[in-house]
RODO-2510 file (C-alpha; in nm, 4 decimals, decimal comma):
residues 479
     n   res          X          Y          Z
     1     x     1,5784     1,0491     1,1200
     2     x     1,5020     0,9826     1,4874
     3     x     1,1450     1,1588     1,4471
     4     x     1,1026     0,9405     1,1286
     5     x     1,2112     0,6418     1,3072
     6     x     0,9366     0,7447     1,5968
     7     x     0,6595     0,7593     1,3744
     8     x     0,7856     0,4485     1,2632
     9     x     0,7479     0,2239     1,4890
    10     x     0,4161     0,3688     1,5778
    11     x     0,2814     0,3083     1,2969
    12     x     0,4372     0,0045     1,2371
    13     x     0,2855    -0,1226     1,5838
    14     x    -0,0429     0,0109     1,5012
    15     x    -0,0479    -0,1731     1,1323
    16     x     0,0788    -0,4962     1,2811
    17     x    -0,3024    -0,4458     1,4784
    18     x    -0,4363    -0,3783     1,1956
    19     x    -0,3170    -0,6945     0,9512
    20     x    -0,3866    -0,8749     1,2399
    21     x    -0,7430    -0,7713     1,2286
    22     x    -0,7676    -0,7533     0,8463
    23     x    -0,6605    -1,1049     0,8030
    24     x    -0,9300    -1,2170     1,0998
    25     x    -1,1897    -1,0559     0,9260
    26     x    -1,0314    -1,2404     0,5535
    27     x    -1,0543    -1,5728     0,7708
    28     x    -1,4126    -1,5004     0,8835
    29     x    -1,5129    -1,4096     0,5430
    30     x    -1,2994    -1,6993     0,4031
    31     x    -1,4677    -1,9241     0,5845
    32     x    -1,8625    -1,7525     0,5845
    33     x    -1,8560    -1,7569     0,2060
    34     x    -1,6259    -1,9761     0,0807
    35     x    -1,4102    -1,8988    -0,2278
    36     x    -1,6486    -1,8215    -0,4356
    37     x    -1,8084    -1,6045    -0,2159
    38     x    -1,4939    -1,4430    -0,1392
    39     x    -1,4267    -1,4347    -0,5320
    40     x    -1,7359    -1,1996    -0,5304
    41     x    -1,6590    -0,9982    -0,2611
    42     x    -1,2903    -0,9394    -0,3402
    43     x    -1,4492    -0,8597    -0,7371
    44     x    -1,6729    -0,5635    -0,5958
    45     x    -1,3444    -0,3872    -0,4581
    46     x    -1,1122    -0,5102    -0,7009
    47     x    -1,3214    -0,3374    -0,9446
    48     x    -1,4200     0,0180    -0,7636
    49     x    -1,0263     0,0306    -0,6698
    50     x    -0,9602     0,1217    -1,0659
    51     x    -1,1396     0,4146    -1,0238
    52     x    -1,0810     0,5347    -0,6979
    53     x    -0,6991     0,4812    -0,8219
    54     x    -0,7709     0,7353    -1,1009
    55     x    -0,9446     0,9813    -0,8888
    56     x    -0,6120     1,0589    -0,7299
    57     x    -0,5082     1,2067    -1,0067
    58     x    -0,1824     1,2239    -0,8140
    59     x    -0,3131     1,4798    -0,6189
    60     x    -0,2216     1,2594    -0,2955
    61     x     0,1327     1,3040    -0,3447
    62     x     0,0795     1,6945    -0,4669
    63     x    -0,0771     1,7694    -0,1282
    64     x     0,2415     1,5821     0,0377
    65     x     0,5264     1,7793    -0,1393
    66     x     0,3136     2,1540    -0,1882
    67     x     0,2652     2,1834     0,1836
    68     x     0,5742     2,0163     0,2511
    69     x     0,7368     2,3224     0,1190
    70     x     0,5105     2,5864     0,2795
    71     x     0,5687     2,7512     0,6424
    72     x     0,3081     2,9865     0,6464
    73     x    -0,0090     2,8553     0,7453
    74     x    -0,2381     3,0984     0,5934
    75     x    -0,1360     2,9863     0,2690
    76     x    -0,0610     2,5801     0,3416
    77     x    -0,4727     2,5895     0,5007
    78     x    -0,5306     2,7601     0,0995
    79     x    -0,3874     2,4802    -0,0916
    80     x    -0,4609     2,1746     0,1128
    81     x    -0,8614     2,2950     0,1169
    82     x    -0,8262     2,3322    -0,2335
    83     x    -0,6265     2,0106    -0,3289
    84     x    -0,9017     1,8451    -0,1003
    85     x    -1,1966     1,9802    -0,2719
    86     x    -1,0786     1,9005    -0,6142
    87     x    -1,0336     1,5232    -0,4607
    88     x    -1,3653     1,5237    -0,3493
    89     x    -1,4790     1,6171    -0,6971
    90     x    -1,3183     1,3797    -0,8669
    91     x    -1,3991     1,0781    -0,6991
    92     x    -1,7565     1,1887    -0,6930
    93     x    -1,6948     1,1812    -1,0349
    94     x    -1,5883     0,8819    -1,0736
    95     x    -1,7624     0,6780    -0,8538
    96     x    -2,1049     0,7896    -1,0405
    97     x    -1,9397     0,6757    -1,3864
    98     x    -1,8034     0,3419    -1,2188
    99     x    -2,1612     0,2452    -1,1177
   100     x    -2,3288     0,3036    -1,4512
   101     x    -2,0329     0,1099    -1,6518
   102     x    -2,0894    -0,1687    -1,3908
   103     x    -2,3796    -0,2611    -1,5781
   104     x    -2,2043    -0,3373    -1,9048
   105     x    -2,0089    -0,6228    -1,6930
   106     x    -2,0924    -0,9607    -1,7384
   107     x    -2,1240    -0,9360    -1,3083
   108     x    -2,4154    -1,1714    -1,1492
   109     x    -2,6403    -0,9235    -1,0260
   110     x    -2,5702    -0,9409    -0,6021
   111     x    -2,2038    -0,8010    -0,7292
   112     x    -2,3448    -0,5400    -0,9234
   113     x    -2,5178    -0,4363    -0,5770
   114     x    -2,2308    -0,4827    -0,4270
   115     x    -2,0860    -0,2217    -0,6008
   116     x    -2,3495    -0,0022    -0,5923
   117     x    -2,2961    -0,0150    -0,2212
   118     x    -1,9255     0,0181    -0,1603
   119     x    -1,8980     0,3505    -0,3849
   120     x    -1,9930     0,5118    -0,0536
   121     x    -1,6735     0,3036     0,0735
   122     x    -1,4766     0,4450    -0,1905
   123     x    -1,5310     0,8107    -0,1667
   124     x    -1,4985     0,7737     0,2179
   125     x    -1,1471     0,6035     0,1632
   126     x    -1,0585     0,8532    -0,1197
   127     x    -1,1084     1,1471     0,0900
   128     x    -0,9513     0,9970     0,3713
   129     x    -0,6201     0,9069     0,2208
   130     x    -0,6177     1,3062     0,0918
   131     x    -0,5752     1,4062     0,4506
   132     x    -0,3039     1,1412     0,4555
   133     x    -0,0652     1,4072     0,3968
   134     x    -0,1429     1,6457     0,6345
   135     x    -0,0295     1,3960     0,9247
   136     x     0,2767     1,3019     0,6931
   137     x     0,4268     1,6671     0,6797
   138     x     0,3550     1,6963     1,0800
   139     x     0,4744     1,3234     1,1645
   140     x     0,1231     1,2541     1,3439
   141     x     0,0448     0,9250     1,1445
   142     x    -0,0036     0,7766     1,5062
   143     x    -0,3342     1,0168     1,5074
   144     x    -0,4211     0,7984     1,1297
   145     x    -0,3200     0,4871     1,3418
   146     x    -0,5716     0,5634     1,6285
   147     x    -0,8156     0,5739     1,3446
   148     x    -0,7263     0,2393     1,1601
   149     x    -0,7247    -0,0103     1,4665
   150     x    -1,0879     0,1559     1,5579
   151     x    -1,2461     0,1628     1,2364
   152     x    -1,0886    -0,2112     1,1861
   153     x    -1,2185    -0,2964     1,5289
   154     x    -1,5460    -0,1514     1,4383
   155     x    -1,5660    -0,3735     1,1261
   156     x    -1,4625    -0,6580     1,2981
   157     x    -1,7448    -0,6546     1,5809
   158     x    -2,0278    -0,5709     1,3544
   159     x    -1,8994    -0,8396     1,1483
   160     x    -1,9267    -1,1272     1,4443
   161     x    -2,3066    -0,9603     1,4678
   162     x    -2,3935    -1,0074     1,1197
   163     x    -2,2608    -1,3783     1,1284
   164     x    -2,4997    -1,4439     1,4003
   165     x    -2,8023    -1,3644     1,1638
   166     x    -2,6606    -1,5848     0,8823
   167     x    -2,6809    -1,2642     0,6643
   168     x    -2,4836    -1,2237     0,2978
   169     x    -2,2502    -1,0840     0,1074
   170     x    -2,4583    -0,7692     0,0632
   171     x    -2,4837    -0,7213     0,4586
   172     x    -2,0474    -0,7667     0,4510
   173     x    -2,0264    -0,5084     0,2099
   174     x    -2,2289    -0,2620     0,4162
   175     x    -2,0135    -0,3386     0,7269
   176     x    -1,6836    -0,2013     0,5215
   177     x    -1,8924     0,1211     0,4447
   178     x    -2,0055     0,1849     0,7833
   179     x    -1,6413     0,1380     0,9298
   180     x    -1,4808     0,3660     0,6699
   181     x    -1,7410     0,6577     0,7696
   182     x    -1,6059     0,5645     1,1997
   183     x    -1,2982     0,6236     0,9732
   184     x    -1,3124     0,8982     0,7672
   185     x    -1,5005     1,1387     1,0758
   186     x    -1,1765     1,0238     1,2819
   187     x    -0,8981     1,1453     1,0827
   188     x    -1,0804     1,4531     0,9389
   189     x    -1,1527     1,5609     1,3301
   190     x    -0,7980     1,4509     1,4146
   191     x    -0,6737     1,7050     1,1158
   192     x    -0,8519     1,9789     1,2324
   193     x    -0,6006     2,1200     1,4546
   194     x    -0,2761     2,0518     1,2136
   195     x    -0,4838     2,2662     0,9544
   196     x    -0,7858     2,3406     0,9244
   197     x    -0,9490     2,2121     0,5300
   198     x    -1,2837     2,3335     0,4184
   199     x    -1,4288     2,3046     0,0609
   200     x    -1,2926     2,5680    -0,1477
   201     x    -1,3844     2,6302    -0,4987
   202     x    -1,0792     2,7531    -0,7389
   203     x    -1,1313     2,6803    -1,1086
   204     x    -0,7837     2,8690    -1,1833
   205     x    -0,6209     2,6638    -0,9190
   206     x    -0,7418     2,3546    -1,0108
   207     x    -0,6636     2,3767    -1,3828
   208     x    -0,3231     2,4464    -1,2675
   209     x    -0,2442     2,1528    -1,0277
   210     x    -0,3837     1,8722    -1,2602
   211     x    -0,1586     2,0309    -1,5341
   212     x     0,1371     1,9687    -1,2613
   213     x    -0,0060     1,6405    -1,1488
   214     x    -0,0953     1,4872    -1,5029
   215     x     0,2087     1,2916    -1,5206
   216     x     0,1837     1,1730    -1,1993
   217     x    -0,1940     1,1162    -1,2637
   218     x    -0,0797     0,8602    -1,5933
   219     x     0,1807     0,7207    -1,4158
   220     x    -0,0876     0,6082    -1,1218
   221     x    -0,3130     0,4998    -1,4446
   222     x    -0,0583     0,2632    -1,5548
   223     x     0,0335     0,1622    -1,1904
   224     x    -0,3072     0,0405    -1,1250
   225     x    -0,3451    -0,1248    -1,4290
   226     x    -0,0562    -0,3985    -1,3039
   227     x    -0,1900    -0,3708    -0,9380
   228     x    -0,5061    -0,4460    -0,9430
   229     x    -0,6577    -0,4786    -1,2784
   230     x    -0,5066    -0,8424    -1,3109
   231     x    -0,8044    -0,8866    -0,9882
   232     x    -1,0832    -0,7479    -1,1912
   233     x    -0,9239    -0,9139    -1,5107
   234     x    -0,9802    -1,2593    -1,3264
   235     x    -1,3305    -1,2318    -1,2389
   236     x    -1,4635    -1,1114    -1,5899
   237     x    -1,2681    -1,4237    -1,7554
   238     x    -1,2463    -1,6728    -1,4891
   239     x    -1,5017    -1,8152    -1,2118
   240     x    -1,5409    -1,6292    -0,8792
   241     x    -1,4150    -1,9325    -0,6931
   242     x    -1,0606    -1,8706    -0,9031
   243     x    -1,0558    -1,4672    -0,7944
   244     x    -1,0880    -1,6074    -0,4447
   245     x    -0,8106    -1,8071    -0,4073
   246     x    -0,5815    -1,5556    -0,5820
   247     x    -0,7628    -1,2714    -0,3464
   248     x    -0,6452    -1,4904    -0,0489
   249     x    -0,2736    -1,4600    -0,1298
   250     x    -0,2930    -1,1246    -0,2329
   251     x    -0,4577    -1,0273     0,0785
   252     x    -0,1151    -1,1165     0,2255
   253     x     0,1036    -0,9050    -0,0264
   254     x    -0,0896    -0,6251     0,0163
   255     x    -0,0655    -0,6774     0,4617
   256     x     0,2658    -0,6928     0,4017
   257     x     0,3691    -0,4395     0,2051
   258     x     0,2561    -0,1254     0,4437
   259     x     0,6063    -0,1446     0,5742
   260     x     0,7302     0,0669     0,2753
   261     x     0,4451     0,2462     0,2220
   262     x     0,4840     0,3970     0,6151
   263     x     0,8859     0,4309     0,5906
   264     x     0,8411     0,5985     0,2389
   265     x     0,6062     0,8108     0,2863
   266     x     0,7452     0,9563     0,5909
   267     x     1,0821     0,9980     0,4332
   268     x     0,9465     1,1711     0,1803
   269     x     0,8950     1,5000     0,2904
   270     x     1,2989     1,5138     0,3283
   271     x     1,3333     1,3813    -0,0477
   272     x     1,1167     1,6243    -0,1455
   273     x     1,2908     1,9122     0,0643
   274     x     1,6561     1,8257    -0,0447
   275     x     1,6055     1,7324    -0,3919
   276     x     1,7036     2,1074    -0,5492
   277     x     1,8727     2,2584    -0,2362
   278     x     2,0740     2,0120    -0,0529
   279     x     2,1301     1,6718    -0,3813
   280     x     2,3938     1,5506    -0,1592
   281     x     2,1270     1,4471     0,1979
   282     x     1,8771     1,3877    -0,0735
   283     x     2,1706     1,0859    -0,1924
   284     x     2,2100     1,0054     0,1992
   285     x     1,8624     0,9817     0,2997
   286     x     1,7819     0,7958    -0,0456
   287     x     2,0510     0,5142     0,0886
   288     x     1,9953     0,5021     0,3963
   289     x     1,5976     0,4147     0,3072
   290     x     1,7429     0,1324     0,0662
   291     x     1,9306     0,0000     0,3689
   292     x     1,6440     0,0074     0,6223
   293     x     1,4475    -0,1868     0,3517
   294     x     1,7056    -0,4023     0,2511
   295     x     1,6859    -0,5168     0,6524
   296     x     1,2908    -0,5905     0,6503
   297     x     1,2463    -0,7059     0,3300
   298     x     1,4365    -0,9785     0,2986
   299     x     1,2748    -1,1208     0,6151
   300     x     0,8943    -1,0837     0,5100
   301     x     0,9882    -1,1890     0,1422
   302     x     1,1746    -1,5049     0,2455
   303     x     0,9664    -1,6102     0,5623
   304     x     0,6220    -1,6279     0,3137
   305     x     0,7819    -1,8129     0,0732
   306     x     0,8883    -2,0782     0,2998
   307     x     0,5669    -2,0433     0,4961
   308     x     0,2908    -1,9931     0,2133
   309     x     0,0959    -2,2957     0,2828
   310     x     0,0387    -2,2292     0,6554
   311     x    -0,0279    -1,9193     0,5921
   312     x    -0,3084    -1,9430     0,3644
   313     x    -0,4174    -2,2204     0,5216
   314     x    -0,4049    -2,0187     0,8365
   315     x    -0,6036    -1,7164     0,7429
   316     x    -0,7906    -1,8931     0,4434
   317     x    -0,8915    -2,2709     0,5666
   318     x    -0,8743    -2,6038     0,4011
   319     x    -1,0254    -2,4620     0,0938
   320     x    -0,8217    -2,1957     0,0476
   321     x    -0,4772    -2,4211     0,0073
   322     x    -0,4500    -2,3550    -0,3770
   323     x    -0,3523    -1,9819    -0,2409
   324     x     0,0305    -2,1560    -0,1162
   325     x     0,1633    -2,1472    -0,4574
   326     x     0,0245    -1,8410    -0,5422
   327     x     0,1753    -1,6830    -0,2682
   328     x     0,4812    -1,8514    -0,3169
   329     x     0,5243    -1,6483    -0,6471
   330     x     0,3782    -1,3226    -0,4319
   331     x     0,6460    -1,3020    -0,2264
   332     x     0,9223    -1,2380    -0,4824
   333     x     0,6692    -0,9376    -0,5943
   334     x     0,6653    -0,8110    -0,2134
   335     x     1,0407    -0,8076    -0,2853
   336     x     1,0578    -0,6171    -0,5602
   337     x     0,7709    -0,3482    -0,4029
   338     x     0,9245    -0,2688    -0,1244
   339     x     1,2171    -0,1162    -0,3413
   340     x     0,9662    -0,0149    -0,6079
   341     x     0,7991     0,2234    -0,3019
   342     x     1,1559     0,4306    -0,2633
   343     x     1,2245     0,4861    -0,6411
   344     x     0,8597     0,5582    -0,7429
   345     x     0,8931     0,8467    -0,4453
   346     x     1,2136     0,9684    -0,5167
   347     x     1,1235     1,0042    -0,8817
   348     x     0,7936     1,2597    -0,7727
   349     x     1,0713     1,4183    -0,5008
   350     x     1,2762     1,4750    -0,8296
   351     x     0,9932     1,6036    -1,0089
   352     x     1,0904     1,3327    -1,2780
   353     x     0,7259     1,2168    -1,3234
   354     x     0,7261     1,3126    -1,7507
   355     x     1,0392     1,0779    -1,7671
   356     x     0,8676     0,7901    -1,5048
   357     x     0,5729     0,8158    -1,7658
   358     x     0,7786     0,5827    -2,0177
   359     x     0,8797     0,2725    -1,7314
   360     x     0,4979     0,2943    -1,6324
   361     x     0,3724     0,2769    -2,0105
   362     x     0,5966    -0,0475    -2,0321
   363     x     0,5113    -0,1701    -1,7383
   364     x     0,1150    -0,1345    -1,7808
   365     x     0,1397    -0,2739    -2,1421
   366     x     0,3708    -0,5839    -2,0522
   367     x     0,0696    -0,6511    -1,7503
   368     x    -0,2105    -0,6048    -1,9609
   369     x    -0,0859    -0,8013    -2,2399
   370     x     0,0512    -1,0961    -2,0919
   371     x    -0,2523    -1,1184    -1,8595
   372     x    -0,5309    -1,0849    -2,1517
   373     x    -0,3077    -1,3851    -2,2973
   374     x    -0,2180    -1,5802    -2,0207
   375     x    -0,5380    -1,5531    -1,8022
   376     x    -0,7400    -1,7713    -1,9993
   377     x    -0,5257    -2,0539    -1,9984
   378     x    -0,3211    -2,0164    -1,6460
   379     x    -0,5691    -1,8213    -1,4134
   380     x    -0,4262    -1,7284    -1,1023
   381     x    -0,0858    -1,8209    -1,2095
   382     x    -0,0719    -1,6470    -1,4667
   383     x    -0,1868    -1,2975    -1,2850
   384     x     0,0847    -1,3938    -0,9779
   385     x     0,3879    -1,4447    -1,2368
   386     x     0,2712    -1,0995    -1,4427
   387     x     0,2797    -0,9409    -1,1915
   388     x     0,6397    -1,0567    -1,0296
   389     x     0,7500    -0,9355    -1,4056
   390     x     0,6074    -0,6355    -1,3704
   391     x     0,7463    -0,4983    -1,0713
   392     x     1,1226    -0,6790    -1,1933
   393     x     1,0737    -0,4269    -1,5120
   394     x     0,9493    -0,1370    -1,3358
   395     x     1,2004    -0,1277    -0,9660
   396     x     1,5119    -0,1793    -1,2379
   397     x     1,4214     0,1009    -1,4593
   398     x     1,3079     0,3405    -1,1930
   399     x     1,6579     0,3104    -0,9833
   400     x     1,8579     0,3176    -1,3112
   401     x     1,6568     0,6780    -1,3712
   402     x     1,7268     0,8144    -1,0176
   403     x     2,1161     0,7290    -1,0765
   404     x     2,1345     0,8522    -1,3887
   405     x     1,9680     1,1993    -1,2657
   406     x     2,1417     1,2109    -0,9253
   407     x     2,3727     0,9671    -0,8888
   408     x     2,1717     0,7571    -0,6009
   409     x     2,2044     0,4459    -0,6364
   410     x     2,1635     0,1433    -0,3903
   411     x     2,3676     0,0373    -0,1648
   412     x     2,4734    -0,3297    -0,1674
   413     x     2,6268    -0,3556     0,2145
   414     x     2,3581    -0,3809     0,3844
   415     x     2,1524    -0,5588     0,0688
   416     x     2,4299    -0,8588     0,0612
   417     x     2,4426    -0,9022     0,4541
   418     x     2,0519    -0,9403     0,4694
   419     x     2,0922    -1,1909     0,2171
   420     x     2,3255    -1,3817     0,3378
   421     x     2,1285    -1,3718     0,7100
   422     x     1,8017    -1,4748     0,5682
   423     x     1,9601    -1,7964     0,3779
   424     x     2,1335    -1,9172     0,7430
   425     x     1,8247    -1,8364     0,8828
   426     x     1,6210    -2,0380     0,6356
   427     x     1,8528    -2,3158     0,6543
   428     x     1,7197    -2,3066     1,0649
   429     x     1,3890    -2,2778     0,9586
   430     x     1,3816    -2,5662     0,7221
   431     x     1,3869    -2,8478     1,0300
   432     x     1,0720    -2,7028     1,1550
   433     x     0,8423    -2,6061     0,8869
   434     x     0,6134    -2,8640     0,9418
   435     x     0,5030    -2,6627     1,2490
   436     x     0,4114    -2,2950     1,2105
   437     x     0,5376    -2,2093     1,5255
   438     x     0,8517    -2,3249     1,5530
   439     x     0,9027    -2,1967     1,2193
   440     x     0,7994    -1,8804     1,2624
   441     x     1,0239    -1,7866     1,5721
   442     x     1,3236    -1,9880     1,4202
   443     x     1,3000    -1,7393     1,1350
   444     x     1,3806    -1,4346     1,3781
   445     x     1,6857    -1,5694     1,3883
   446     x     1,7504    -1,3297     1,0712
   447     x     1,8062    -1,0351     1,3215
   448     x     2,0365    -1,1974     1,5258
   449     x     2,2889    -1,3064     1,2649
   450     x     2,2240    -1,0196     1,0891
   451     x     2,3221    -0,7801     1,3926
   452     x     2,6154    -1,0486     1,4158
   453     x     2,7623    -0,9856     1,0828
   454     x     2,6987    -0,6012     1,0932
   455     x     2,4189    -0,5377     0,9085
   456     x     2,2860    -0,3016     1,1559
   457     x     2,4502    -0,1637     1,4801
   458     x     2,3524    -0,0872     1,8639
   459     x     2,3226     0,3206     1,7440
   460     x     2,0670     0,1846     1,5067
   461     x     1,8293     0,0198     1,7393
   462     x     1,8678     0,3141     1,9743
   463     x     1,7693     0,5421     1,6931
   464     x     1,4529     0,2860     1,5938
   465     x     1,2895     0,3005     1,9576
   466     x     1,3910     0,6287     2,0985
   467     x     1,1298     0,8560     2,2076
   468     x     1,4320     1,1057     2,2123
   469     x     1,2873     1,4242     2,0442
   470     x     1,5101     1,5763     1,7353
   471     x     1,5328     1,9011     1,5448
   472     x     1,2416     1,8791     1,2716
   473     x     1,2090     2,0125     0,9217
   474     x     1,1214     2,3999     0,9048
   475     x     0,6747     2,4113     0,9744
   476     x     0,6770     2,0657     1,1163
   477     x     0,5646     2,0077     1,5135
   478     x     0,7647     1,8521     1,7773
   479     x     0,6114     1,5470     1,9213
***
């Protein structure tokens, strides 16, 4: 777990850069086009993001646990070219039939552009979150990181250039393509010596890993549907000014929740190598995941829903302060993902996709539903609250699976001691949250009282920022 734990904090470090960045560039755009401009611009991803979603086809997490379990290069170089090329495919695919159905959308036309524009943005970003797992099996994700903070950076600078010409929304959209090709060259040249990929053309091969990866491919259909669909749901039924402010607070859930997605996906590989052979450290790593996001998430989840107003207002501006309550109801959401991130892995670890299909069916219908309903009337609101629902339905039903199957369940310890640190430590915050700052480093008090009560020990901090190196997995390099 110490190599884990490395990578960790690496990348943890390197995405703390990052959401800095991202949220300067949301405040610059904020603030440049205002929220309805912002409504628009968040629209033309919102609405690419279902179909670079389905143009996974779960083949992401395929390449993760295939060449997780391969030790011979020869053959791991085989199926990661091949997984890669029938990526590249697909989203090709896909991104031609997304900007023909555009068309059919009651969009004004500079969105429509928009879209046009950003495909190249979405094939980049598809391609690049392939190699994803390449850097996950050989814990290098601080070679991915090296690439985020300098494609962000890029974006960030050309951005400041553009403002100087009083350009538009147009110009903004072509900034995010131009950084994700800075960012797509980087972490294909950075994968070249962990394995070599080059387009390889297997009809046999590929019939046979979307058979294996249709369930996973539904389940990521249904997924998306309560992730992001409520976005694009919002700006075909509602004005562009109302997608902004929502946009604005989800901005923040979606900074927030890398956390998990890091932690997860580098505990992964073990889930997926001790599922069948060793069930008993697949049940010990499962719990001691739970624990380490039982510790963070309690933290991020309770410090933005004290602090939602500053920090919309923050990264938003004045006219942005509708976001508060919005996010308000976002942070019980960020709760429920960061457990949602361990069971929806564990489940593909378990190869227990067919039996996952059912929670996300529910899930996606219950979004869909009470969104096409509620929209209308409640707007943001409405989206925010289905999709706190959502996750509630889906995190219960996903643990209740993995016990059932393997007996893993969570662990309340460590769950119950957060807790009960984050309420003291809201009760310190609650003096001060009339000034950001003083908030903000009264609510670090959560650590202390929670290293006071035992929720984590000395042997656990020494484990989070050693640079000690440990025995890996079998094919994986030392760092």
């Amino acid at each position: 777990m110490q190599k884990i734990s490395y990578n960790l904090g690496i990348a943890t470090f390197s995405r703390l850069i990052i959401g800095a960045l991202s949220l300067v560039v949301v405040g610059i755009l904020t603030r440049y086009l205002g929220p309805t401009g912002y409504g628009q611009y968040s629209a033309i991803f919102a609405y690419l993001y279902v179909f670079t979603a389905i143009a996974d086809l779960g083949l992401y997490t395929i390449m993760v646990r295939e060449i997780s379990r391969i030790s011979d290069h020869t053959q791991e170089r085989s199926v990661a070219s091949k997984i890669f090329t029938l990526r590249l495919v697909t989203i090709l695919v896909l991104i031609c039939l997304a900007d023909l159905l555009v068309f059919a959308f009651p969009y004004p036309l500079k969105v429509k552009l928009g879209i046009l524009i950003a495909s190249l943005f979405s094939v980049g970003s598809s391609l690049t979150q392939i190699l994803m797992g390449i850097f996950q099996k050989y814990l290098r994700l601080y070679l991915v990181s090296i690439s985020d903070v300098v494609a962000r950076l890029v974006q960030l600078a050309a951005l400041v250039v553009l403002i100087r010409f009083e350009t538009g929304l147009l110009w903004f959209v072509a900034i995010v393509v131009f950084s994700e090709v800075v960012h797509f060259t980087m972490v294909y040249y950075f994968s070249r010596p962990l394995i070599k990929i080059k387009p390889v053309l297997d009809s046999s091969y590929f019939l046979q890993t979307l058979k294996t990866a249709l369930p996973i491919a539904v389940s990521l259909i249904f997924v998306l549907i309560y992730f992001k669909l409520d976005t694009v749901l919002l700006s075909i039924m509602k004005p562009a000014q109302d997608v902004g402010i929502y946009s604005v607070a989800y901005k923040v859930l979606e900074a927030v929740i890398f956390l998990p997605a890091i932690y997860i996906g580098l505990v992964m590989p073990i889930l997926s190598k001790h599922a069948f052979t060793k069930r008993a450290e697949f049940i010990k790593t499962f719990r001691k995941a739970f624990d380490v996001l039982s510790i963070f998430v309690w933290h991020f989840a309770g410090y933005l829903f004290l602090m939602s107003y500053w920090v919309v207002k923050i990264i938003g501006g004045g006219n942005f302060l509708n976001s508060g309550p919005v996010l308000k109801i976002l942070s019980l959401a960020i709760f429920l993902i960061f457990f949602g991130n361990l069971g929806g892995n564990a489940i593909v670890a378990l190869n227990l996709q067919k039996k996952a299909l059912w929670i996300y069916l529910v899930g996606a219908v219950v979004n869909l539903s009470l969104n096409l309903i509620l929209i209308p009337r409640y707007s943001y609101f409405a989206a925010a609250w289905t999709t706190v629902l959502t996750e509630l339905i889906i995190s219960v039903w996903m643990f209740y699976l993995i016990k059932n199957e393997t007996g893993a369940s969570a662990t309340k310890k460590v769950f119950l001691k957060s807790a009960f640190a984050m309420l003291i430590a809201a009760g310190i915050m609650y003096p001060f949250l009339n000034n950001f700052i003083l908030a903000s480093f009264a609510s670090l008090s959560y650590y202390v009282i929670l290293f006071a009560i035992g929720g984590f020990s000395i042997n656990d901090i020494r484990e989070i920022v050693s640079l000690k190196k440990s025995p890996g997995l079998p094919g994986e390099i030392e760092i």
